[in-house]
N, C-alpha and C positions, 0 to 999 in steps of 0.2 A: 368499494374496496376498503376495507379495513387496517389503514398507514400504521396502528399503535401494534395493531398484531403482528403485521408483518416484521411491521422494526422488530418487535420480541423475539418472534419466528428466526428472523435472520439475526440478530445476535446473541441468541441462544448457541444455534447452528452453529456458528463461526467460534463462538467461544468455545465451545465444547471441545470444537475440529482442532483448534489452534493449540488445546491445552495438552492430548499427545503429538502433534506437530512439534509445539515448543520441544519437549520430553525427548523427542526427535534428534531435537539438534544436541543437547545434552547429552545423550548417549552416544553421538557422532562424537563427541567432546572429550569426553571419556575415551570413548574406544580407540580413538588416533592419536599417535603421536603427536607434537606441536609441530613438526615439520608435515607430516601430513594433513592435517586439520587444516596448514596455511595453503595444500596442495587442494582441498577440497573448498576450501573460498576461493580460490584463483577460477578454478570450474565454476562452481556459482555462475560468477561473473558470465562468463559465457553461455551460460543457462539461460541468465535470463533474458539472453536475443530468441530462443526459440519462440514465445510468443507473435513476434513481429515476424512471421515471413506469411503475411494475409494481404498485403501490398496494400493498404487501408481498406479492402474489404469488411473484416471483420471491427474496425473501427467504425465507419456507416453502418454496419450491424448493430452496434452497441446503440450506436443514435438514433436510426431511424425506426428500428425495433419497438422502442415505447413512444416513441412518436405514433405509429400506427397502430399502435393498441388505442394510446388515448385518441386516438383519431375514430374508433372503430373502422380501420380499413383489413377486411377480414381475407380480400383478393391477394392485397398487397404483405399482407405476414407470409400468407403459403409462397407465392412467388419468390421473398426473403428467406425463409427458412430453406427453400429445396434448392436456389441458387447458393447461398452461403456453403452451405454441406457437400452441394456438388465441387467447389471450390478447395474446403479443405482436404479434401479426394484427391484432387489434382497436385495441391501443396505437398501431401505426404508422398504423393510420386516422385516427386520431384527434389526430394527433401533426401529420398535415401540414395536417387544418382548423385547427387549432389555429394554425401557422404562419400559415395565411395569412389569420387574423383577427387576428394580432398586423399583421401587415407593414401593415395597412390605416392603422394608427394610427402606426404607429412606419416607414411606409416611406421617409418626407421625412429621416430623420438618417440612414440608412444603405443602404452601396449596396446595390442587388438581388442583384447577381453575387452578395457575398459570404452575403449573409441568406438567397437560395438553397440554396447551399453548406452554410452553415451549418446549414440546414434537412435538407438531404439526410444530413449527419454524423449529427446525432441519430438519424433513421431506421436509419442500418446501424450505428448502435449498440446498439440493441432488441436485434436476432439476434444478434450479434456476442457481446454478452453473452450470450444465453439460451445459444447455443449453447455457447460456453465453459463455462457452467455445468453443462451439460447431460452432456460428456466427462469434468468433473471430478468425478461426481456417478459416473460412471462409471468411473473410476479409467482412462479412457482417455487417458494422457497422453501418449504416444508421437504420435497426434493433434493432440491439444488441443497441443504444444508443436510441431510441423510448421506447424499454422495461426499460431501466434506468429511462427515465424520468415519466414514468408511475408507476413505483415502488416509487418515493420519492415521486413524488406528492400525489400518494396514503396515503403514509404513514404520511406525512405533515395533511394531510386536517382531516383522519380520530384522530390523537393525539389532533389535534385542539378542537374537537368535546369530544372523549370520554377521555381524560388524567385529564380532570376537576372533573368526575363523577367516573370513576375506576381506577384512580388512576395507582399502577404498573401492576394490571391487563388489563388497559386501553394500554397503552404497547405494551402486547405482543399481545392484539388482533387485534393492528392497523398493527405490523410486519406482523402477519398471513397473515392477509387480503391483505397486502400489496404484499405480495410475491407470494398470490397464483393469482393474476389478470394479474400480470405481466408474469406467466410460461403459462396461459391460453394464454396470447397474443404470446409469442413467441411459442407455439406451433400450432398457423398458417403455414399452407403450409409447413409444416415439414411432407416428405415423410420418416417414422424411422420405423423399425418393431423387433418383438423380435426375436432375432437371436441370443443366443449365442454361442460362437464357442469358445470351451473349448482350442481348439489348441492355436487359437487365443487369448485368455485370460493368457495361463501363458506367451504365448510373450509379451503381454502387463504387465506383474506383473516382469518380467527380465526386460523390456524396464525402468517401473515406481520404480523400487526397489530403483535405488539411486535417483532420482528427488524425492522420497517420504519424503526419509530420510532426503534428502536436506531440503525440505519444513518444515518437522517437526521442524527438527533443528534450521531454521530462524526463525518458528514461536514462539520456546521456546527461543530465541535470544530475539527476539522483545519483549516478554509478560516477562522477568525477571523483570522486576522495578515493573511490577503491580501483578504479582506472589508473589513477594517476601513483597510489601505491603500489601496483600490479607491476608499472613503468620501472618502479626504482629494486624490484626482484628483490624484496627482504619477506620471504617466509614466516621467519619468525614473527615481524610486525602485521603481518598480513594476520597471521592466525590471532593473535593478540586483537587485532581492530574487526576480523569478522566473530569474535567471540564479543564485544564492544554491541556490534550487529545484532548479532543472536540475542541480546539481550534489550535492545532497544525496538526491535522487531515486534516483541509482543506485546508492547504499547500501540502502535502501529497498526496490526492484525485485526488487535480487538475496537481500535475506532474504525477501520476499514467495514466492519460489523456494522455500523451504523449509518456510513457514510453511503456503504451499496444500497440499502434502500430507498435512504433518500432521496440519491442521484435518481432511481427511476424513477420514482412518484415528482420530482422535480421537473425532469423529463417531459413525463405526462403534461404535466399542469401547461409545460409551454407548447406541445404539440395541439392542445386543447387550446390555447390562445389568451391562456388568464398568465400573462407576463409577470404582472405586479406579486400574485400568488406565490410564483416560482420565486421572486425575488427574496420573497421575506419567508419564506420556507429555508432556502440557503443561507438565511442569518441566523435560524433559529439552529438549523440543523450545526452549521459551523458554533454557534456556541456547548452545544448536547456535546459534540468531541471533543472539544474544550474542555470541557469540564471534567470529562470523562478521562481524556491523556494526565489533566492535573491530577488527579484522585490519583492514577496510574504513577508518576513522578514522586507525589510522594509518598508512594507506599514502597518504592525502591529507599527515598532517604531516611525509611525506620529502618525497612528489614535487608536491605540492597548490602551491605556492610557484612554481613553474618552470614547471608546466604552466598557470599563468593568466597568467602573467610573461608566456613567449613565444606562444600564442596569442591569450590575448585581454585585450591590454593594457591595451582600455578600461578594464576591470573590474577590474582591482586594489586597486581598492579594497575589492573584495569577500573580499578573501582571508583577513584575522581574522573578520569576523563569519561565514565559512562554517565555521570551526573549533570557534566555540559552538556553530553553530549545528549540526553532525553530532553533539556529544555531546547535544541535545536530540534527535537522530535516533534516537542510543541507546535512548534510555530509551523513547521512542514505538516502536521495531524491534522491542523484548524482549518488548515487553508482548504482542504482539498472538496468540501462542499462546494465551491467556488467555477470550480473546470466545470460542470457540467450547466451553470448554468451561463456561464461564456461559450461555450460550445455549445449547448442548444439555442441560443441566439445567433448563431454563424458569425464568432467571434474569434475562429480559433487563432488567426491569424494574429492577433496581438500576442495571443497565449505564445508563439511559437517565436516569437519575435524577443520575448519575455526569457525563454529556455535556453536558446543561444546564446543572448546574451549574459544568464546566470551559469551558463559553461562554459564560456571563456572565462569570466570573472574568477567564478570557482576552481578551474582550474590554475589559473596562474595565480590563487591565492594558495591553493595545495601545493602547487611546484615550489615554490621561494619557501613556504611553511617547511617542503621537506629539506629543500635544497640547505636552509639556516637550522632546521632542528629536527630530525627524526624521533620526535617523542610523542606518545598517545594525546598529551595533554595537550599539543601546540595543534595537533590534529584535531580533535573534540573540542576545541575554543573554534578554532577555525569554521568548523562545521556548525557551530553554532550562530554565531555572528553572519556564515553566509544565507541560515533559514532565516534568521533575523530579519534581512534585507529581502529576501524572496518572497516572504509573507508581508511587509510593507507594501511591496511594490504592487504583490496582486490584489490585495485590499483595494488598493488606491486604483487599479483598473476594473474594478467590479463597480467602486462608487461612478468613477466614470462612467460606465456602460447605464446605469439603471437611472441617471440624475443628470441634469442639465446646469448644473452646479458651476462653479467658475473653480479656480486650482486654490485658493486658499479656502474656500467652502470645504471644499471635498477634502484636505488636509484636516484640517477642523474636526468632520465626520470619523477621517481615519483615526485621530486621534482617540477621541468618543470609544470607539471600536475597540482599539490598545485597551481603554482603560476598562471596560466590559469584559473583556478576556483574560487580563493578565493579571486583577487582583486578586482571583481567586487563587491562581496560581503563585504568586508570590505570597498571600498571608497562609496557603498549605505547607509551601517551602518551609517559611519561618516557624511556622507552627510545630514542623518536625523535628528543625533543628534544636527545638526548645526541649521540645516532650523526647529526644533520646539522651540529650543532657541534664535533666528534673527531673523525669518520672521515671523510675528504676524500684519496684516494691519489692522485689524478690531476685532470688539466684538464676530462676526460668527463665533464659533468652526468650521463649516462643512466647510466653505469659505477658511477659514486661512489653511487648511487642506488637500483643492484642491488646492492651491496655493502653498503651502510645497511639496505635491506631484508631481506638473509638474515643479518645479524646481530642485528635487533631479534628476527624471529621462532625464530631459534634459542636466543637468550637468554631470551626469553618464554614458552617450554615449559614448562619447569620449573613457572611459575604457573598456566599451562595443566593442566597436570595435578594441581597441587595445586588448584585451582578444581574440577576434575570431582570431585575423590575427595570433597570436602566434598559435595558437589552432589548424589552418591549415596547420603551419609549421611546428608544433612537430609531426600529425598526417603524413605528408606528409616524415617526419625523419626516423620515426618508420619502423623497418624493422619486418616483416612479415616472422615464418618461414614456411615451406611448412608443412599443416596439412593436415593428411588423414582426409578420410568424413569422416561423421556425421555415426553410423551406425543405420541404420531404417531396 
């Protein structure tokens, strides 16, 4: 299996998919009011629990998936693949009574069109997901990124069209539409059948118990700052901090790009039984995002300024606290090669221990943040300083897990790590803020811009390659101690 291709394969795919995805929410931007744009992150928010009603099935999915590829267990995929699918069969049954015992109570505050709609999105996001899972699991990414790109462009072209004339109902009917064309096309040549096997299902609910909790946990991690503003019902800020979002997202997307591959080939390696492999594959992979979200950061502090300027004026105000708030993206981007191989050790349990405790913290840092200053800024410092500490803290549980190290060793190491990671990004920083204050030839904002751009990163090489060589010689340092498998 060829890792360089696939990486390309799948960040081609994702880039590609993301770049009318992004355009997407821009047009959503455009076309709604600021009271409603704060009415359609509130939704968001809610949206994104539809993934999680798989009860951790589809999390043991994810994991035990390329465990039994690298395992060649050829029995144990089909028996996976036809229980899973029969599973989310039974989820979307269950998904739309569910709906319409909610609507019974809650029909009088909201319209039908939309709670329909809405109702319909969570459904094709069962398959949507499983399916995507199921190609990644497969290392069929040439597919699985075909179906991405068909999904955003769908969803692009139809907001284009109906977001002018329906508005938020204009929305959800472009998502629909968009998700159910895309699960039509990945279910080409998918030989799947209903099989469920009740045996097999509570192994998969033992497998998925802690990856579930895990996921829950990050994902109530990640959603405090917009939780907790949701709490305090200001629209307006709402729409301001998920346009904030929108923009920091596609830094995000595009390391997401790189990081899905490596988590399965990562995967592999420890289903396979080469520990040490997987270890130092997750530092190399964690640096590649690295470096990747930097380039991304600063090419916001050239062009970030001009492109909010002259599109979307409203929101200029948003334009320092999106600058905390992507070096808070940093530290969250980096980290994320990390989860899979904590969790393909059967370690999720720290992980989740980890997520609680950065949701409490988090939250009663946002509460007091709003409670003393409802300002973008004290919000986006906030949010920074709490990745700050979330990405310390799991460094420092991953050196744990792979090294028999004492706590000021391993501190030591973490440091090493900090300084591996964060030069590149702080001499891009500087660099930029140089080259938009010095280098100005001409009246052309776009020219003067490409011009600041192949200067920072020509000059930035240099740290670039002093950062990798360090990178291979702390990786090369690191001792490894002997871990049992993975258990599948």
């Amino acid at each position: 299996m060829n890792i360089k291709k696939n990486i390309l394969i799948s960040f081609m795919g994702d880039f590609l998919s993301k770049i009318p995805l992004y355009l997407s929410e821009l047009i959503i931007i455009q076309g709604l009011s600021t009271v409603n744009y704060g009415l359609w992150s509130s939704y968001q928010i809610f949206f994104r629990f539809f993934p999680y009603f798989h009860f951790g099935a589809l999390s043991a999915y994810n994991k035990l998936g390329p465990l039994h590829y690298g395992a060649n267990r050829n029995e144990e995929i089909t028996k996976l693949n036809n229980t899973v699918f029969s599973l989310i069969q039974f989820i979307s049954l269950v998904l739309l009574v569910t709906a319409g015992l909610v609507y019974v109570f809650i029909g009088r505050y909201i319209s039908p069109t939309q709670y329909l709609l809405f109702a319909l999105c969570g459904l094709c996001v069962q398959y949507y997901v499983f399916y995507q899972a199921k190609l990644k699991n497969e290392a069929s990414y040439v597919k699985l990124s075909l179906g991405l790109m068909i999904n955003s462009l769908t969803y692009m072209i139809l907001l284009y069209f109906l977001v002018p004339y329906l508005q938020l109902s204009g929305v959800f009917v472009s998502l629909v539409l968009a998700y159910f064309i895309s699960i039509i096309y990945y279910c080409l040549k998918q030989s799947l059948s209903f099989d469920f096997d009740v045996t097999y299902f509570k192994q998969l609910l033992s497998q998925g118990f802690a990856p579930f909790v895990f996921t829950i946990t990050h994902f109530i991690y990640q959603m405090t700052d917009r939780l907790v503003l949701l709490l305090f019902g200001n629209l307006i800020l709402m729409a301001h901090y998920g346009f904030i979002y929108t923009i920091c997202q596609l830094v995000i997307l595009m390391t997401n790009a790189i990081d899905k591959v490596f988590s399965t080939f990562l995967l592999r390696k420890i289903g396979a039984g080469r520990h040490e492999d997987a270890g130092k594959l997750s530092m190399i992979s964690c640096w590649i995002v690295a470096m990747a979200t930097s380039l991304c950061i600063a090419g916001f502090f050239l062009l970030g300024d001009k492109f909010v300027m002259h599109l979307f004026s409203d929101y200029s105000d948003t334009i320092q606290p999106i600058k905390y708030t992507l070096i808070g993206v940093f530290f969250f981007a980096s980290i994320q090669p990390f989860f899979s191989y904590i969790i393909g050790i059967n370690s999720e349990k720290v992980l989740i221990a980890l997520h609680i405790t950065m949701s409490l913290l988090s939250s009663c840092i946002y509460y007091i943040v709003f409670l003393v200053q409802q300002t973008l800024i004290s919000v986006s410092v906030a949010y920074m300083v709490i990745q700050m500490i979330y990405f310390c803290s799991l460094i420092f549980i991953f050196l744990r897990k792979i090294q028999g190290k004492t706590i000021i060793e391993t501190l030591m190491d973490l440091l090493r790590i900090l300084v591996v990671l964060l030069s590149p990004l702080l001499v891009m920083i500087s660099l930029s803020g140089l080259a938009v204050k010095y280098i100005e030839f001409t009246q052309w904002i776009f020219l003067n811009a490409t011009i600041q751009t192949m200067a920072v990163v020509i000059l930035s090489l240099p740290m670039y390659w002093f950062s990798y060589t360090l990178l291979i010689k702390l990786n090369n340092r690191l001792v490894y101690k002997q871990l049992s498998e993975a258990t599948v």
